[in-house]
C-alpha positions in Angstrom: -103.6 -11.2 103.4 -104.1 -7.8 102.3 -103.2 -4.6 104.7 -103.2 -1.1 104.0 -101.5 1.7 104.7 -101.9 5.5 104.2 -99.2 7.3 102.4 -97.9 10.9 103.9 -100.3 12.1 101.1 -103.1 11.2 102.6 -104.2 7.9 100.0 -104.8 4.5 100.8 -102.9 1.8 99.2 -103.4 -2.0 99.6 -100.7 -4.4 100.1 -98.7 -8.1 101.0 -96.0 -8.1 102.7 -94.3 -11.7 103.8 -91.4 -12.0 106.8 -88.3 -13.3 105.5 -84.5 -12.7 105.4 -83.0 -9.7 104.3 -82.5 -7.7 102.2 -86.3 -8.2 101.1 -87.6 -8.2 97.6 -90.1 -5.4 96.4 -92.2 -5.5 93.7 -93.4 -2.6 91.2 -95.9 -3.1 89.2 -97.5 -1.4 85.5 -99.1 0.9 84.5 -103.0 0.0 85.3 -101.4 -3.5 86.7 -101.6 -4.6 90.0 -100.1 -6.8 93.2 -101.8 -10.5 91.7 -100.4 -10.6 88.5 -98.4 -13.6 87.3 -95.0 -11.9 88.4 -96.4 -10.6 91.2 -97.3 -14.4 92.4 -94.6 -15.8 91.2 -92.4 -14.1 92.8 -94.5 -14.4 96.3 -94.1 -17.8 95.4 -90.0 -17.5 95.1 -89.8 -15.6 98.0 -91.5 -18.3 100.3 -89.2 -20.5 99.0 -86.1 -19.2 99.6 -87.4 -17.5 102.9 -86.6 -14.1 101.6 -88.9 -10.3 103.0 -91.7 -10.0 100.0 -93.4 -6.6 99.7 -96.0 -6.1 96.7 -98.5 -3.4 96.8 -100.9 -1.4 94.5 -100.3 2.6 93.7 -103.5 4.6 94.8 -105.7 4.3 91.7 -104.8 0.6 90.7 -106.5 -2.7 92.0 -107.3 -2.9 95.8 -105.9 0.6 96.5 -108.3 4.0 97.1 -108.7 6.7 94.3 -109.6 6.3 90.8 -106.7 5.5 88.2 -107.0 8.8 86.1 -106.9 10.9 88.7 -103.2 9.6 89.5 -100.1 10.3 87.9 -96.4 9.2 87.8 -95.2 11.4 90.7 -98.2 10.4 93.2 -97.4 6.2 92.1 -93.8 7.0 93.2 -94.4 8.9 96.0 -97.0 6.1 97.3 -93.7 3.1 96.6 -91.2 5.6 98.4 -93.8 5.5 101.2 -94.3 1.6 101.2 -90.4 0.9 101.2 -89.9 3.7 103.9 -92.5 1.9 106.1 -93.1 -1.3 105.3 -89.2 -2.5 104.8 -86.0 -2.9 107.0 -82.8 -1.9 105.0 -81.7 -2.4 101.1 -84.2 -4.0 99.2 -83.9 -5.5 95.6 -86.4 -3.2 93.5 -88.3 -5.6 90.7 -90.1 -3.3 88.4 -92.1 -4.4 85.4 -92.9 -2.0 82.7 -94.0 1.5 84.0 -92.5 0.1 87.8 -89.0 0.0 86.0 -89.6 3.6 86.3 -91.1 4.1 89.3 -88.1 2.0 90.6 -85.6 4.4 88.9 -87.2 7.4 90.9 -87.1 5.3 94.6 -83.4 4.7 93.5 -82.5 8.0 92.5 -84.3 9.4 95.8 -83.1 6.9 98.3 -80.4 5.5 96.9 -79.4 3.4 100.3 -82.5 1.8 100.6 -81.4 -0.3 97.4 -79.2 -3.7 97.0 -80.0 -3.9 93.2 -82.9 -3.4 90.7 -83.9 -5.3 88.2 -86.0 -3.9 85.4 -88.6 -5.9 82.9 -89.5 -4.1 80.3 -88.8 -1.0 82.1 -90.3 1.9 80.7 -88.7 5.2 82.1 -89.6 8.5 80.5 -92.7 6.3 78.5 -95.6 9.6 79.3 -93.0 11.5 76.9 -91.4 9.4 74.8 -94.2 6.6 74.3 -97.6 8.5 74.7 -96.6 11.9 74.0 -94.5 11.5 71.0 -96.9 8.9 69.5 -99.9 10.7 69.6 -100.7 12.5 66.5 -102.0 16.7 66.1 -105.7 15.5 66.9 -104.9 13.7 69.6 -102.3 15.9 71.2 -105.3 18.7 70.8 -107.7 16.8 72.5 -105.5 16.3 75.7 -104.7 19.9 75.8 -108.6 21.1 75.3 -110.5 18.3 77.0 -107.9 17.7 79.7 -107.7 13.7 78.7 -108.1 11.0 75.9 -109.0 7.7 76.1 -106.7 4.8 74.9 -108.0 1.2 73.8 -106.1 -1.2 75.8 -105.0 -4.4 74.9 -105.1 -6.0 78.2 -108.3 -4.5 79.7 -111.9 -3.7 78.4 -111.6 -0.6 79.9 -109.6 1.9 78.1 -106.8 4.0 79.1 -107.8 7.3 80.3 -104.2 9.5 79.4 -104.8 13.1 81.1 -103.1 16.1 81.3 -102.0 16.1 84.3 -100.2 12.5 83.3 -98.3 13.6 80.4 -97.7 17.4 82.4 -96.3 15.1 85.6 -94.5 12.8 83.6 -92.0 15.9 82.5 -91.2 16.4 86.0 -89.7 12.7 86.2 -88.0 12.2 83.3 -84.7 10.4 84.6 -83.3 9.5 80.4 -82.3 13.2 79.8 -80.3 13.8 83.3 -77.5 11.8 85.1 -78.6 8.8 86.5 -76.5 7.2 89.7 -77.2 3.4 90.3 -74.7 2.7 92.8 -75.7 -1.2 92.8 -76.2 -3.8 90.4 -78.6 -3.7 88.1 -80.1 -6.3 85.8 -82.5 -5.4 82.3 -84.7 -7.9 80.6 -86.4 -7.4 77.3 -88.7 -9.0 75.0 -87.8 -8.6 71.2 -91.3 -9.3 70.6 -92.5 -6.8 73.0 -95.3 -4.0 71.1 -95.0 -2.0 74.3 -91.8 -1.2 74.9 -89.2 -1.1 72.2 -86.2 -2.6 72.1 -84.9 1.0 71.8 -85.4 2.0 75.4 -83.2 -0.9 77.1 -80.7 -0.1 74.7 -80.7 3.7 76.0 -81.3 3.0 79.5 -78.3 0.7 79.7 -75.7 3.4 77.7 -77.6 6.2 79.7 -77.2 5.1 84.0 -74.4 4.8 85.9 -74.1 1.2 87.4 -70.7 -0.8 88.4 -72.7 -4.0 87.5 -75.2 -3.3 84.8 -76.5 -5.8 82.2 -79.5 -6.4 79.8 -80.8 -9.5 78.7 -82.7 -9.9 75.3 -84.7 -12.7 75.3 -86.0 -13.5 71.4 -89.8 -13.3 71.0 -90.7 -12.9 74.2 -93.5 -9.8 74.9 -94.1 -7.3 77.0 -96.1 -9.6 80.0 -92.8 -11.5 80.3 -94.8 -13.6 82.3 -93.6 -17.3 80.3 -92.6 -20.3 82.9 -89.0 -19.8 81.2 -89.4 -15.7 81.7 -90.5 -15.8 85.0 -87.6 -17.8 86.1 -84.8 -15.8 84.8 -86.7 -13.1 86.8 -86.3 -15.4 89.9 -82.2 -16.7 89.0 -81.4 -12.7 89.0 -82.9 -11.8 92.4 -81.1 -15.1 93.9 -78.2 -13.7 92.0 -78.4 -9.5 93.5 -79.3 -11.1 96.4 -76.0 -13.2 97.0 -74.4 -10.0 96.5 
């Protein structure tokens, strides 16, 4: 059943949470993604199962939530998870985040850093409004961001394009957590696809050499892409959260 709650910020932003054992499980989702995608389920499946706290929820501007998605940007999505975890959970959670959520879990870990038992990132994407967007957009388009305050994106999982604005890219530089230290005092588990046209290879390699973890590790898995969302992706997915969550 969906509920929602309203951030200190003043938006409204929908979300599931199930009772269980603790420490709970939270999912993060993409960028444009939301709380009923396949991981998502899945892993309110996994939870019921193994009788484990669920939260899932959607950042203001993304499926069930108020606002429109271009008028949000990477430091309002992880001000609106920092609020759900503060509220919505008891204790150290395990953070799941799935491409542009790997990030936003990054930012709730570096902020409250004893709210966390472990993280696990799929396909994280830290640092992706610079390094991905940014860098990869070409004088024209770089031009039309700067004079028309956004561009539009085709998207390969949506008829609707991305909208990139301004204020996105402009945000994004305020959060960059690749170019600073980066404290993860828990365990920390990486998947990534090889086959993934999203996210390269690249950026799991860096964020593993980059953080500071006493239990880090990155999985490859060969031609796998950037949904992850395969019966035999989804449960490696579910084997590490049984695993951070035996501690």
């Amino acid at each position: 059943m969906t509920d929602y709650l309203e951030t200190p910020q003043g938006r409204r932003i929908a979300y599931e949470s199930q009772s269980g054992q603790g420490p709970g499980v939270v999912f993060l989702g993409g960028f444009k993604s939301d709380m009923r995608g396949s991981k998502a389920e899945y892993l309110a499946d996994w939870a019921a199962r193994n009788d484990r706290a669920f939260l899932r929820f959607d950042y203001s501007g993304h499926g069930e939530s108020d606002g429109a998605f271009e008028d949000g940007c990477i430091g309002d999505w992880a001000a609106d998870a920092m609020a759900a975890i503060s509220v919505l959970t008891t204790g150290p959670q395990v953070l799941i985040g799935s491409s542009m959520g790997g990030w936003i879990s990054l930012l709730v870990a570096r902020a409250m850093p004893e709210r966390v038992a472990g993280l696990i990132g799929i396909a994280a994407a830290p640092d992706f409004t610079k390094n991905g967007f940014w860098a990869g957009f070409d004088a024209a388009m770089r031009a039309e961001v700067m004079e028309k305050g956004r561009i539009e994106l085709p998207s390969d999982y949506d008829d609707q394009p991305y909208v990139i604005t301004h204020r996105l890219i402009e945000d994004g530089l305020s959060h960059l957590v690749l170019e600073t230290p980066l404290a993860l005092p828990f365990p920390v588990r990486l998947f990534q696809g090889t086959a993934d046209a999203e996210v390269p290879v690249d950026w799991a390699l860096r964020l593993l050499d980059h953080a500071d973890s006493p239990d880090m590790r990155l999985m490859l898995v060969k031609g796998a892409d950037h949904r992850f969302s395969t019966p035999e992706c989804l449960a490696l997915i579910g084997a590490a959260a049984a695993e951070l969550l035996r501690g």
